[in-house]
N, C-alpha and C positions, 0 to 999 in steps of 0.2 A: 292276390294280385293287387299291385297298387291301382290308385283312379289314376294316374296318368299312364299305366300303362293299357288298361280300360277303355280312357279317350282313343290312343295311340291303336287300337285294336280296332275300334269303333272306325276311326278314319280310314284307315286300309282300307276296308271293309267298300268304302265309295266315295273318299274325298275328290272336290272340283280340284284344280289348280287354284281357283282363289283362295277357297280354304284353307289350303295348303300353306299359300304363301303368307296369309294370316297367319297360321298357327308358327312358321318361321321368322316372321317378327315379333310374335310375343316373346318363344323363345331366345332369341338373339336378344330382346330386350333384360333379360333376364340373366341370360348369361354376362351381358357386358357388367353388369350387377356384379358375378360371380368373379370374372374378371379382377375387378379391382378392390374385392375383398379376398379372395380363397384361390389368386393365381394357380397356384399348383393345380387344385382340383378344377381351373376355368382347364388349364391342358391338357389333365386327363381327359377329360369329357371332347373336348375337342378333338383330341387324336385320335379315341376311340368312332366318334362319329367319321371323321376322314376315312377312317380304313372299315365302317359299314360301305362309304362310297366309291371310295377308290383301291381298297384291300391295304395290303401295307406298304404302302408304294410312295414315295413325296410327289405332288403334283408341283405346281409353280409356284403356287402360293405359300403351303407349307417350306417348300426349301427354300426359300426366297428366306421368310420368317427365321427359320432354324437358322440358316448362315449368317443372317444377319448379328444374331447375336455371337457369336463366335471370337476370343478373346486368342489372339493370333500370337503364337509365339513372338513373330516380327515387330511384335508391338501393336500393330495395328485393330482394327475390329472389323468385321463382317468379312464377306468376300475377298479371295482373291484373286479369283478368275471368274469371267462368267460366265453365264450358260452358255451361249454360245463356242466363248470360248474350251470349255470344257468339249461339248460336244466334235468341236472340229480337232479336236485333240485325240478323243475316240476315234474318230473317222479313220484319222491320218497312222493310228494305230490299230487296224484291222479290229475294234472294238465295239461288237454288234451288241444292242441292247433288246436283247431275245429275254430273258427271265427277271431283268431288272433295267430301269427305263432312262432316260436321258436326264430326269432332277431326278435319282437316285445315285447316279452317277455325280453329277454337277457337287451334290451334299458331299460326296465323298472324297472327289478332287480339293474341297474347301476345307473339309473335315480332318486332312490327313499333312494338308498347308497347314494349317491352323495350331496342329498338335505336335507335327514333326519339322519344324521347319531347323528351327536348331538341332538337326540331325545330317535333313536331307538338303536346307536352303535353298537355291531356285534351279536346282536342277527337275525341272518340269518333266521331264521323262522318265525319271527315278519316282516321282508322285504317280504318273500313268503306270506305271507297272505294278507298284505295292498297290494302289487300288485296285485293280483289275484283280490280283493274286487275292486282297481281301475281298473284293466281292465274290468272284468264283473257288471258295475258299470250298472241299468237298466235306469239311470236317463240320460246317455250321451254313443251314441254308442260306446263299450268297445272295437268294433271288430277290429278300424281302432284308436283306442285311443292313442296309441303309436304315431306312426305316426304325427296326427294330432298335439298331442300337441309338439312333437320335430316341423315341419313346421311352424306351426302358433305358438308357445310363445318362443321356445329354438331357433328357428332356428336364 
């Protein structure tokens, strides 16, 4: 067993929140280190930690991150609709986020702009259905589909 997994055991065991939050900016400090040497492995380790907290799921942060970089067939970069707007576009299409959530959604309305647009161009309802059909796809779990494929192929 390594000594940081030692400390990390030891802390469980009865850390305060100060503690805590100390041992969270050491780390952090450490990572932004890791960051701007060993990018790649700064995002494993980050996405890995995300889905200890949130499962595999994008919360606001991450999808915000993820879209942003996104190199848009239109030419353009990051977003093309926003949460919001995605969201009221589920709505408006009876599109309940029961097994995958509002930014896993959001990622994938931007993700599917992004990659198909010299396909599908701005027909925005043609985007809400081929999402919907790839998240609730029965052939590959749709629930954590977002996620997975930004980590494992975007990331």
């Amino acid at each position: 067993m390594s000594r940081f997994k030692k400390l990390i055991d030891k802390l469980v065991m009865g850390a305060d929140t100060k503690t805590m939050q100390k041992i969270g900016t050491v780390i952090d400090e450490h990572l932004t280190d890791l960051e701007a040497e060993y990018p790649k492995m700064f995002w494993e380790v980050v996405s890995e930690l995300h889905e200890v907290v949130n499962g595999e799921h994008f919360d606001e942060e991450m999808a915000k991150c993820a879209v942003s970089q996104m190199k848009n067939e239109d030419g353009t970069t990051g977003p093309h609709w926003t949460y919001e707007q995605t969201t009221a576009v589920a709505a408006s299409n009876g599109i309940l986020f029961n097994t995958y959530n509002g930014w896993d959604f959001y990622y994938a309305m931007n993700m599917w702009y992004s990659d198909f647009y010299g396909v599908i161009g701005n027909d925005t309802a043609m985007y809400v259905k081929f999402v919907k059909a790839w998240l609730e796809d029965k052939d590959v779990n749709g629930a954590n589909k977002s996620w997975l494929y930004w980590s494992e192929v975007a990331c």
